[in-house]
Every structure is written in C-alpha cells, then in structure tokens.
Residue, then its C-alpha position, 0 to 999 in steps of 0.5 A: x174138279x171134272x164134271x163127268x158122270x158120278x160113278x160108283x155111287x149109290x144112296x144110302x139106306x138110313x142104316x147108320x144105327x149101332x150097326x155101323x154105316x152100310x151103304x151101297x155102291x155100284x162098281x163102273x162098267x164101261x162108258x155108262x160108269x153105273x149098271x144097276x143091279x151090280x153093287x159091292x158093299x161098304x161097311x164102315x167101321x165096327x159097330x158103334x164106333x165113336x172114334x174119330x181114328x176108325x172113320x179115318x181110313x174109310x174117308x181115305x178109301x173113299x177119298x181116294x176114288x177122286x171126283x167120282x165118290x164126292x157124293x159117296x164121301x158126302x154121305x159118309x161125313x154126314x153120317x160120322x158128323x151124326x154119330x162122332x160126339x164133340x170132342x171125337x168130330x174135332x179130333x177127326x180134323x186135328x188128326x194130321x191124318x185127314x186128306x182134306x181140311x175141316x172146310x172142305x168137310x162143311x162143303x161135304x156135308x152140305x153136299x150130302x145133306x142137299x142131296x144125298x137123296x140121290x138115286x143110282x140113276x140120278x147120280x148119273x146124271x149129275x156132274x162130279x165136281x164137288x164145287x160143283x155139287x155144293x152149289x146145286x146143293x142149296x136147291x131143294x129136291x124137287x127144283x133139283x129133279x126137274x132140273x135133272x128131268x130137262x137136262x139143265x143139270x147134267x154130268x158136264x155142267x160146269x161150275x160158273x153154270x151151276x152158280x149161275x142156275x142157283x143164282x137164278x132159281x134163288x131170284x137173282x142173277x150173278x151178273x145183276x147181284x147189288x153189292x147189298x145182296x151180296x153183303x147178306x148173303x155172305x152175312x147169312x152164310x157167316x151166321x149158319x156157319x156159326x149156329x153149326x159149328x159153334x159147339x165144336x169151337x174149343x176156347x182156342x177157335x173162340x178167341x180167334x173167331x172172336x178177335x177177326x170179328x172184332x177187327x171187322x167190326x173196327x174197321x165198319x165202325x171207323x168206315x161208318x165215322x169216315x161217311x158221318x163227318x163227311x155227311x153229318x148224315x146219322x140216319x143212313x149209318x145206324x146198326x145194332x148188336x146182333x147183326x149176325x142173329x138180325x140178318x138170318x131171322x130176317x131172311 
C-alpha cells in the first residue's frame, strides 16, 4: 500500500442512526489532496437497512478510491458492523461479492475504531497504507496526536516505521522483544480476536477453530513431554485450562 497523503476523507458525525449512514468527505485539489470547506456528501444505503447486499456497493465505491479512503472505508465497516444483526454481518463475507476478505475487514475495523476520530486535518497528515493505519491504531488519541503534532507520524511514514513507533510506545522494541513477549502478545490478540468474533462464528467455524486448536494444544502437550523426560523437571512446564482467558486478564 502507498504511504502518501489521505485525501478525500473526512470524519464522520455520529449520524448512523435509523437514518442510515451520512458522512462527509472533501474531494482532492491539487498537491495539498484535502481543501476544507469543499465537501461532497456520502449517503449510504436506504434508511435502516439491516441487509448485508445494500452496504455491498457502497464498500465497492469506496474500495475503489484505493489507498487513499482506507480511513473513509474504515469508518463505514464500523458503522455496518454496528448496525447489520449476526446473520447479516456473516453473509455480507459469504457473499462472494466483497472485494476483500473478513480478515481484512477485522483490520478495518481496528482502524476506525482507533482512529476514526480523525479530523480533516489530521487525515492529512497521516500515511494511507492500511497496514500501516492498523499499527497506529493500537495508540490511543492522544499519543496519536502528539505524535502528528511532532511529525513523527506523517504521510510517508513507512510500515517497519509505525511498527517500530507502536513497539516503542507500548515499551518495547521490535528489535529486543524475547520470545516470551512474543508469545503473549500473539496469545492476546488470539483471545481478543475470539471474544469479538465469536458470536459471529456458525457451528462450521467452530469446529474448524476448535480442531487447529486442539492441533496446537497436541502438539505443546507433546513439546512439553519431550523437556520432562529430558529434564525430569515438572515445575518449569506447568499450565492450566483457560490459557487464552488467563492470558488477556493477565495483561
């Protein structure tokens, strides 16, 4: 994804009620890509709408800006997540019709829920890779907007950069993370992952979650009985069940 300026893009007003979703959006004039005051409107599909075929084709239209709207779309996969009940936010995935899978719509979703606060001129200054935007996005605001303030987050910040910056603002660095911080980091973003999504999940996804699950736990079970019979040492392999729950109380 490019890392330039974020045209076209302005923050949403709280509108997405029975009304449908009404967002505001500054069209790109020349090099500065964003001039206040100048704004089109965006109006989503009709009022109420609980369908997961009507928010098809505004995702397209969005989607198709490119790297530029990933905040704009971000926004709007916030608002159907809000607004489309289970069974509607599944098929908007199973559709065949979305341009982009469901894992990259979690990504979306983290993105506009860590910064769709964002304002026009703010946008500006941010880079428009949506890799790049999912990093930040695990800052909170007002890291986020000193960081605009002092230029240290600007439109051609680059992804090792903003993985780097998160890394560092969440006290640690990529370069000295042990294999242990490592570990719970990937075991917390696996439990958030599940207490998101898991009412989504049909009987289907279950047993396929449920099956690699078990693989893995196989798999430490037998590692762990490797080190005992080459140790004899019980007390530096002990685990529990919840592993998943323990992890993301704990941290």
């Amino acid at each position: 994804m490019g890392s330039g300026p974020i045209p076209q893009i302005f923050p949403t007003h709280d509108t997405a009620t029975n009304t449908g979703l009404s967002t505001s959006v500054t069209e790109a004039s020349g090099a500065m890509g964003i001039q206040d005051g100048f704004f089109r409107s965006c109006v989503g599909p009709k009022a109420g709408s609980t369908l997961a075929a009507d928010w098809i084709v505004e995702i397209k239209r969005i989607w198709a800006h490119g790297p530029a709207s990933t905040l704009e779309l971000a926004r709007l996969i916030c608002v159907i997540r809000k607004q489309l009940p289970r069974g509607q936010w599944t098929a908007l995935w199973r559709s065949g019709q979305m341009p982009f899978g469901r894992r990259k719509g979690c990504h979306l979703r983290v993105i506009g829920a860590g910064l769709g606060w964002a304002n026009v001129h703010e946008c500006a200054r941010l880079p428009a890779g949506s890799h790049i935007l999912y990093h930040l996005a695990r800052l909170d605001r007002k890291t986020l907007e000193r960081l605009i303030e002092e230029e240290a987050i600007r439109p051609a910040l680059k992804e090792r950069e903003a993985r780097e910056l998160v890394a560092q603002f969440c006290g640690d660095t990529i370069k000295t993370r042990s294999i242990r911080a490592v570990l719970r980091e990937r075991l917390r973003r696996l439990a958030e992952y599940f207490a998101a999504n898991l009412a989504d999940l049909n009987a289907e996804d279950m047993d396929l979650a449920e099956a690699q699950l078990t693989r893995v736990l196989q798999q430490i079970g037998a590692a762990k009985t490797a080190i005992l019979d080459a140790t004899g040492n019980a007390s530096t392999c002990t685990t529990r069940p919840g592993l998943l729950t323990d992890q993301q109380n704990s941290l």
